[in-house]
C-alpha positions in Angstrom: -15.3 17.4 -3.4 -18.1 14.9 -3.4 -18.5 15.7 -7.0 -15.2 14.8 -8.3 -15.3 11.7 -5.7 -18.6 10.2 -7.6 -17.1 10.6 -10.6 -14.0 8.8 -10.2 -15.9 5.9 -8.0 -17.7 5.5 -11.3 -14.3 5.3 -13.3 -13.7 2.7 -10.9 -17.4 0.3 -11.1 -17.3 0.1 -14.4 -14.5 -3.0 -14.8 -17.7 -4.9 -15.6 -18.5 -2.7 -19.0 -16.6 -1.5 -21.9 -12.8 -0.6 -21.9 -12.3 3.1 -21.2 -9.3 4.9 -22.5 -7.7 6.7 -19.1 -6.3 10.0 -20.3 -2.3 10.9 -19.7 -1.5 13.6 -17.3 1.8 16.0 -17.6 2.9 17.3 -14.3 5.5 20.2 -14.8 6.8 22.9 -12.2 6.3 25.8 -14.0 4.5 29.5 -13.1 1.1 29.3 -15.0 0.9 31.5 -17.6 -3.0 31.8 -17.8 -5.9 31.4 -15.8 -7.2 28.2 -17.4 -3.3 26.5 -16.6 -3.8 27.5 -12.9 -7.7 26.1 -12.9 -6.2 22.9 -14.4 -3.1 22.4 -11.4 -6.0 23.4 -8.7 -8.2 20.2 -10.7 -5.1 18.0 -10.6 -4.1 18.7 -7.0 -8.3 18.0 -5.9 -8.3 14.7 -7.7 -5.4 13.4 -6.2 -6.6 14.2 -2.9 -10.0 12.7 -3.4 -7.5 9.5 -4.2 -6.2 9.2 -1.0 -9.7 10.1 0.7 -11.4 7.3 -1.8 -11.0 4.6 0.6 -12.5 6.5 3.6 -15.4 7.2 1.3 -16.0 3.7 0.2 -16.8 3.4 4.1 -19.1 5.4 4.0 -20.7 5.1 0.6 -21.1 1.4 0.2 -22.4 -1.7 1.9 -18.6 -2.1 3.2 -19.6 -0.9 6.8 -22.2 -3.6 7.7 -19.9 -6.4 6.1 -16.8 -5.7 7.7 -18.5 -5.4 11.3 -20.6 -8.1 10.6 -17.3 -10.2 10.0 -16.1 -9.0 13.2 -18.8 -10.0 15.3 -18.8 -13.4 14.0 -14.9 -14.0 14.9 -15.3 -12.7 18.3 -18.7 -15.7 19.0 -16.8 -17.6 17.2 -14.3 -17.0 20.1 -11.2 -17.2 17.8 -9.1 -14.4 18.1 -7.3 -13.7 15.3 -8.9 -16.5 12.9 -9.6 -15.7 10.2 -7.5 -12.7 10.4 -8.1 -9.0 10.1 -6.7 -8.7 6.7 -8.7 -11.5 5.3 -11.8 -10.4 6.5 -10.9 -6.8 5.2 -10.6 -8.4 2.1 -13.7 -10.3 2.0 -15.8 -7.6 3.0 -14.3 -5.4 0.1 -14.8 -7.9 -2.8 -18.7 -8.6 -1.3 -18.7 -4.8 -1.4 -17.4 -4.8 -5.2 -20.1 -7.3 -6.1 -23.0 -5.8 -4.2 -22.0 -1.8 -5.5 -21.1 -3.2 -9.2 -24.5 -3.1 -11.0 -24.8 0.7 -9.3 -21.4 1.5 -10.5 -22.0 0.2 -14.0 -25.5 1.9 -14.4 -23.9 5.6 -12.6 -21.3 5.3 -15.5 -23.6 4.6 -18.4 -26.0 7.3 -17.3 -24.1 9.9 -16.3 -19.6 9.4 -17.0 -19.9 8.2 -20.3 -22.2 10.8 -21.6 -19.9 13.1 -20.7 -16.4 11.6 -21.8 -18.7 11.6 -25.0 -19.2 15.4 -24.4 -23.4 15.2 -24.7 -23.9 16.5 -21.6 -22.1 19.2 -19.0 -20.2 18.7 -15.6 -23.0 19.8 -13.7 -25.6 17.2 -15.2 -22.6 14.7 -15.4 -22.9 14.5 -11.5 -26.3 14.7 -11.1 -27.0 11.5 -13.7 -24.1 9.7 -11.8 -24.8 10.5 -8.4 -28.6 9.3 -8.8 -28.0 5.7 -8.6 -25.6 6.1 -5.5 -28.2 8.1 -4.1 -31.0 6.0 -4.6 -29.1 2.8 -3.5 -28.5 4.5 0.1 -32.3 5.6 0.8 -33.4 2.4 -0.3 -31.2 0.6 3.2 -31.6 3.9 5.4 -34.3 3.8 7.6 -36.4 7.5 7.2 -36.2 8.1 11.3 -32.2 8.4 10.0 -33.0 10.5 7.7 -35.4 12.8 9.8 -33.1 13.1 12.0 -30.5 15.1 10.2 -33.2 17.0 8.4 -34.2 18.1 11.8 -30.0 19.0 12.5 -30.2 21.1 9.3 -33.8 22.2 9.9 -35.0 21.3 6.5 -38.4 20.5 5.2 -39.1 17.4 4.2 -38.2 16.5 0.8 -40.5 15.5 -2.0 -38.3 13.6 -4.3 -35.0 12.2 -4.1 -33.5 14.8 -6.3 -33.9 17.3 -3.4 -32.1 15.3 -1.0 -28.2 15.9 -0.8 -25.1 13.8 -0.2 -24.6 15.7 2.6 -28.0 14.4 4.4 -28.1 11.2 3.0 -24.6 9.9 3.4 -24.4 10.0 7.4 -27.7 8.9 7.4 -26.9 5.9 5.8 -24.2 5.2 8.1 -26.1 4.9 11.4 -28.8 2.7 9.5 -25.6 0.2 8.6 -24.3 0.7 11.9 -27.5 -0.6 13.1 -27.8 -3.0 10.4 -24.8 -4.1 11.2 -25.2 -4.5 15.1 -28.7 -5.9 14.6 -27.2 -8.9 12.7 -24.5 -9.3 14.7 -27.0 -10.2 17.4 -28.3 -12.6 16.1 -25.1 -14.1 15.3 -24.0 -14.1 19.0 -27.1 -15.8 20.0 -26.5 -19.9 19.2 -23.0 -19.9 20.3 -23.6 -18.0 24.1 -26.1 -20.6 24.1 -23.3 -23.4 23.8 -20.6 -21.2 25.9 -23.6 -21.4 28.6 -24.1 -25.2 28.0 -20.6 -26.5 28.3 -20.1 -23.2 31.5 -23.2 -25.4 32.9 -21.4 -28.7 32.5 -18.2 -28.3 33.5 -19.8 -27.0 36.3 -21.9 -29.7 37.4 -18.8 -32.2 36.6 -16.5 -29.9 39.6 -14.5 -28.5 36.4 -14.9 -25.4 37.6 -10.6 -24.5 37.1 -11.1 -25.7 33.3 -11.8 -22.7 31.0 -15.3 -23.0 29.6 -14.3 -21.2 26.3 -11.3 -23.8 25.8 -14.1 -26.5 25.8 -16.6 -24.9 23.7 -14.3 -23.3 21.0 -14.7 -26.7 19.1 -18.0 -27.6 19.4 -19.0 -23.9 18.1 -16.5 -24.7 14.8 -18.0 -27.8 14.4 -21.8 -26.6 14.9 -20.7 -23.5 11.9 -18.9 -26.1 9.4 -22.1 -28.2 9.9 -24.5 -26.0 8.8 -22.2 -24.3 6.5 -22.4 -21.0 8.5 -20.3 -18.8 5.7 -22.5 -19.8 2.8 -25.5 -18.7 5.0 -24.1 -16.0 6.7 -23.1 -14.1 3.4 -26.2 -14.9 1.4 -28.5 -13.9 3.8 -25.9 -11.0 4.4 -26.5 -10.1 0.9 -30.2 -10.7 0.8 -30.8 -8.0 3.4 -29.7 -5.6 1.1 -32.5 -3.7 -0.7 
């Protein structure tokens, strides 16, 4: 199922290149007559599955993970609740995603879908060609301890090239290392603003405030201190920068 998933996430990258003629389908509820209509209904029926399994596999496959928790972490130091909300962030996180994943998209569908609408080349090397970049985009931010680790699970030697790696290994691999990522940064994030929860906990204090709610105090100094140093045009560059 991976297979048939690679290939339509390339369909999908390639907005930035050249116009590509989507072919019709014909859906009719009829006995098949031959072996080739049957294999043609079971294609149908996996592709359409893999479309409502794409966006779970974006998750997974992309840089989406480490934004979208990244995002989160920031609106709970921030101490805002539900600002921005869910849905925007979501949204963000998706269109960094797009931007970050397009170049690999692109170069996955000129190396390996477009030789094959073209016919050059078979299914088989279709999916390795267009597989390669996705594969070599998700060793290059997983850390090789992940790796090790699930090529201890499946008690596999390690590999010499990437080409012997598979999805299999690679892709939950590269999940922990975002998770990590992810946590890591979100760290660092919390670090300034406990420092100004602490200060204004520490005053009110002092002052005999002590029935006042430190976070109701500090909630706008903490927006003031990230609109002063313009904390989402860091945030998201450097977001973007750790990406290898």
């Amino acid at each position: 199922m991976l297979r048939f998933f690679i290939l339509l996430f390339g369909f999908a990258s390639i907005l930035g290149a050249e116009a590509v003629t989507i072919p019709t389908m014909n859906f009719q509820l009829a006995s098949p007559e031959t072996p080739s209509q049957l294999v043609s209904s079971i294609n149908v029926l996996v592709v359409l599955t893999l479309l409502f399994l794409a966006p779970s596999m974006v998750l997974v496959m992309t840089t989406f993970t480490r934004f979208v928790i990244v995002f989160g972490f920031l609106r709970q130091a921030l101490g805002t609740q539900q600002v921005p909300p869910t849905q925007l962030l979501v949204m963000l996180a998706m269109i960094l995603t797009f931007f970050v994943m397009e170049p690999v998209g692109v170069k996955a569908y000129n190396s390996g879908i477009k030789p094959y609408i073209e016919e050059k080349i078979g299914y088989e090397e279709a999916f390795d060609k267009t597989a390669l970049p996705f594969k070599n985009f998700m060793i290059r931010n997983t850390r090789e301890k992940d790796l090790a680790l699930f090529l201890r699970i499946r008690k596999m030697e390690n590999p010499q090239t990437v080409d012997d790696l598979s999805l299999s290994i690679i892709i939950p691999a590269f999940v922990i290392s975002e998770l990590k990522t992810a946590f890591e940064i979100g760290f660092l994030l919390f670090l300034p603003f406990l420092v100004i929860d602490m200060v204004v906990a520490s005053i009110l204090m002092s002052m005999g405030m002590m029935m006042l709610p430190p976070v109701m105090i500090s909630l706008p100094f903490k927006i003031l201190v990230f609109v002063l140093i313009d904390g989402w045009n860091l945030l998201i560059g450097n977001l973007i920068a750790s990406i290898k």
